[in-house]
N, C-alpha and C positions, 0 to 999 in steps of 0.2 A: 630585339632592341628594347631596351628598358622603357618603361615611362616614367616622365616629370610631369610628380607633382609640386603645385606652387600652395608654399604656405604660408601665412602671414598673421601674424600677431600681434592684439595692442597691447601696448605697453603695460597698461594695468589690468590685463586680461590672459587668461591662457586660453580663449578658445581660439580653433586655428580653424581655418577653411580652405580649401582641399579644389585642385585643378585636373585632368588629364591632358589637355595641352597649353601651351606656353602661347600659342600667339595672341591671344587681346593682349598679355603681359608682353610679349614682345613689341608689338605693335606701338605702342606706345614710350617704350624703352626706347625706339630705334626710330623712332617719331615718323611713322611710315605711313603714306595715305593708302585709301581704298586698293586701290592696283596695288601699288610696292608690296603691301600686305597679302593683297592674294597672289601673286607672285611667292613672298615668300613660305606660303601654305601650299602652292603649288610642287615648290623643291620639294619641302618635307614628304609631300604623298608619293612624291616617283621616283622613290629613291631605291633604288634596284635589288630584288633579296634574291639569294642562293635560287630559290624555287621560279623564277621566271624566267622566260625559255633566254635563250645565248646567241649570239649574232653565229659562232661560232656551231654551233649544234652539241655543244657539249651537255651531258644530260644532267639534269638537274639535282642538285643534294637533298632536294623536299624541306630545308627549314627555310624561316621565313629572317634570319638573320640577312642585313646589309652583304652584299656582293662585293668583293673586295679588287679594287683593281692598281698595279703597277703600270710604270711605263714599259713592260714589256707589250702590254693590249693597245697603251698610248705613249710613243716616244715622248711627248711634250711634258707630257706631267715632272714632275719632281719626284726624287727616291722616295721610296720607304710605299706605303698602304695608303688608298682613298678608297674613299666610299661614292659611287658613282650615282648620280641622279639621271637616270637616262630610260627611265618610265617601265613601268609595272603591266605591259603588255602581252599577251599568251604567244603570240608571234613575235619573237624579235624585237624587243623593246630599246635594243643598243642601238639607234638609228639616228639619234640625237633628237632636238625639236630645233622648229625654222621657227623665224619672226615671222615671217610675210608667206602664210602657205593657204589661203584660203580660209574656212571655216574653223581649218584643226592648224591655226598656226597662231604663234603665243598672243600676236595681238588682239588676234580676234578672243581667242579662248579666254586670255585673262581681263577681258572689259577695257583693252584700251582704246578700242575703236569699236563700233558695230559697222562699219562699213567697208572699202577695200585697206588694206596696209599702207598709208604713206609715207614717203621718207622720214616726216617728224615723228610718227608711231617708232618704226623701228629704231631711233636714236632714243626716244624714249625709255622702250622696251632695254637696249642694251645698257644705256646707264643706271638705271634699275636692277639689272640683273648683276654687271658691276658692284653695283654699290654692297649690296646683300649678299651676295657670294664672299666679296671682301671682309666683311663681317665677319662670317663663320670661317674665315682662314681658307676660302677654296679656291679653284681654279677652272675655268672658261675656256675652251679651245672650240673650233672647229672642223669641217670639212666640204671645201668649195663642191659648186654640183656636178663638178665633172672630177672621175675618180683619179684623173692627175694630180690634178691641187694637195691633193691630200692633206695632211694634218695641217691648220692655219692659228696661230695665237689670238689671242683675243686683241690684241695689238695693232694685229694683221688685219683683222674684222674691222674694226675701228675706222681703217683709213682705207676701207672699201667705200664706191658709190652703196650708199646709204638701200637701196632697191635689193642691191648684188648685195649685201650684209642681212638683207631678210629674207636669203634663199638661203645661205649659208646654215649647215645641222651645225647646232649648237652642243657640246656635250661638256657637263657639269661637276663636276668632281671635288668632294667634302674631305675635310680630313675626318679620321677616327671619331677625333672628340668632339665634333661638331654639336652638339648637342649640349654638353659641357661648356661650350663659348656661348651657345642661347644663354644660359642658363644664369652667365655669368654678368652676364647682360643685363639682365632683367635685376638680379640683384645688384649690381655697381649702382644701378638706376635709381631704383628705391634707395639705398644706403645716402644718394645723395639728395634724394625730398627728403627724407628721413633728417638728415644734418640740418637741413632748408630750414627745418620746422612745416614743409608740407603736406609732412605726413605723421601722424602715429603710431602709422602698423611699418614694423619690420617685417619684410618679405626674405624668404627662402627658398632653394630651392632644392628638391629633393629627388637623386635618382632611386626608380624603383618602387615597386608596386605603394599604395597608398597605405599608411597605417591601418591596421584594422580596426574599426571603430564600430560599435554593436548597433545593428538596427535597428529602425524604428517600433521593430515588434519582434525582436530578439527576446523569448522568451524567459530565457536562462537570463541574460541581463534584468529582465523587468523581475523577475524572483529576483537576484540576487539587491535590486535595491530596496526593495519591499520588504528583502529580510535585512539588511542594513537599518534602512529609516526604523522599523520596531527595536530593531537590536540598540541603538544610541537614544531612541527616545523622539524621535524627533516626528509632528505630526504631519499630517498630509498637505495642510495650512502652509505650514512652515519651509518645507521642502518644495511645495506650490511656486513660495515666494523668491526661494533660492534662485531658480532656474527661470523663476520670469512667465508660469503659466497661472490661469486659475485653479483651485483644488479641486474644483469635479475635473477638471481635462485630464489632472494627476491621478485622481481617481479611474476615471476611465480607462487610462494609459496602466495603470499599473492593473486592472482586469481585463487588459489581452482586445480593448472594444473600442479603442481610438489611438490614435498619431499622435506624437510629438513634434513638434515643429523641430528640425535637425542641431537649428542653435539648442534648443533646451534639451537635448536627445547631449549634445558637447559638454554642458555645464554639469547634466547629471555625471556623465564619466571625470569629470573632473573632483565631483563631492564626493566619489567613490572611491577615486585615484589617490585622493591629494588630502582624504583627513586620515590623520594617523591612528585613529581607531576606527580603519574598513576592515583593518585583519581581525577577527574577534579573537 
């Protein structure tokens, strides 16, 4: 699965700064407290790849790509492909998760209670999971504890005694582009502080690995600016000032013997990038 990264821009600025996950941006997008939030960090990590074992014993494909499931595994679902959240476990991770299971059951595991599961935890728990699921476009089913019940709607769950709803396995199911609806999230959010006047940086988002951007002691970069700065004329002073550091830091940094701070490590690629005499 790709990563998103988040990037965001001021206005009168090109430098951008760089995420590997969305949720403090979501978090706030989606105005979710402490729980709701880990809750929804919880979906994202157990969300089931090729390489974890099968309820079924079928053997594993070895990549780490999302598990794809039809309503052929789950009558309930809707046609077409989902991406199943139903945990990253070496035995059998298809087994759903309960509200109300003791130590390893959501209430406890995700901070809504430290103590036993009461009714108001598990209505908690469910309109939460609700909520956030809904979000990403997906779908909530379950399975009563006794294996008559079989497949239960989230509907169904709902208008269970609240007790009997936190025995019930919960299992979770994303569409494809789940990840794409974060994503889209977070920017509709920004674009409108943006309009607000609350903000001045426009955020984006971007699937796929991060820009390449040279490190802080990327040698071949610190030559090639060292031969630029002489190549245009310009001093150590001056170049110093550009990016916002002292000229011994610049000094230092351009003989291989100190860091750049990352902002000024951005600005230099930018004086490198963006004057039209970097090509000689």
């Amino acid at each position: 699965m790709a990563a998103y990264w988040v990037s965001g821009k001021e206005a009168d600025s090109t430098r951008w700064v760089e995420s590997n996950t969305l949720a403090p941006y979501t978090e706030k997008a989606a105005n979710l407290n402490p729980r709701q939030a880990h809750l929804a960090e919880f979906i994202r990590a157990n969300i089931t790849r090729n390489l974890d074992a099968s309820a079924k014993g079928e053997p594993s494909k070895g990549d780490s790509e999302p598990r794809r499931y039809t309503n052929a595994w789950c009558p309930l679902l809707p046609d077409g492909e989902w991406v199943g959240v139903l945990g990253r476990f070496k035995n059998n991770p298809e087994t759903g998760f309960k509200v109300a299971s003791g130590e390893s059951g959501l209430g406890r595991r995700l901070g809504y209670t430290k103590t036993r599961t009461t009714p108001a935890v598990v209505a908690e728990v469910l309109a939460d999971l609700e909520r956030w699921v809904g979000v990403l476009g997906g779908v909530v089913v379950g399975k009563g504890r006794w294996s008559t019940e079989g497949w239960l709607t989230f509907d169904t769950i709902k208008t269970l005694d609240p007790m009997e709803a936190g025995k019930v396995a919960l299992f979770v199911f994303l569409p494809l582009d789940w990840a794409s609806r974060e994503s889209r999230l977070v920017e509709e959010h920004h674009r409108r502080r943006l309009q607000a006047g609350e903000t001045t940086v426009e955020i984006g988002v971007v699937e796929g690995p991060a820009p390449a951007t040279p490190s802080q002691r990327d040698p071949e970069f610190i030559a090639e600016v060292r031969r630029l700065r002489r190549l245009r004329g310009v001093s150590q002073l001056a170049l110093a000032k550009v990016v916002g550091v002292d000229r011994s830091h610049l000094a230092h940094w351009e003989g291989g013997r100190k860091r750049l701070p990352e902002e000024a490590v951005a600005r230099l690629v930018d004086w490198v990038e963006e004057d039209p005499d970097s090509t000689p």
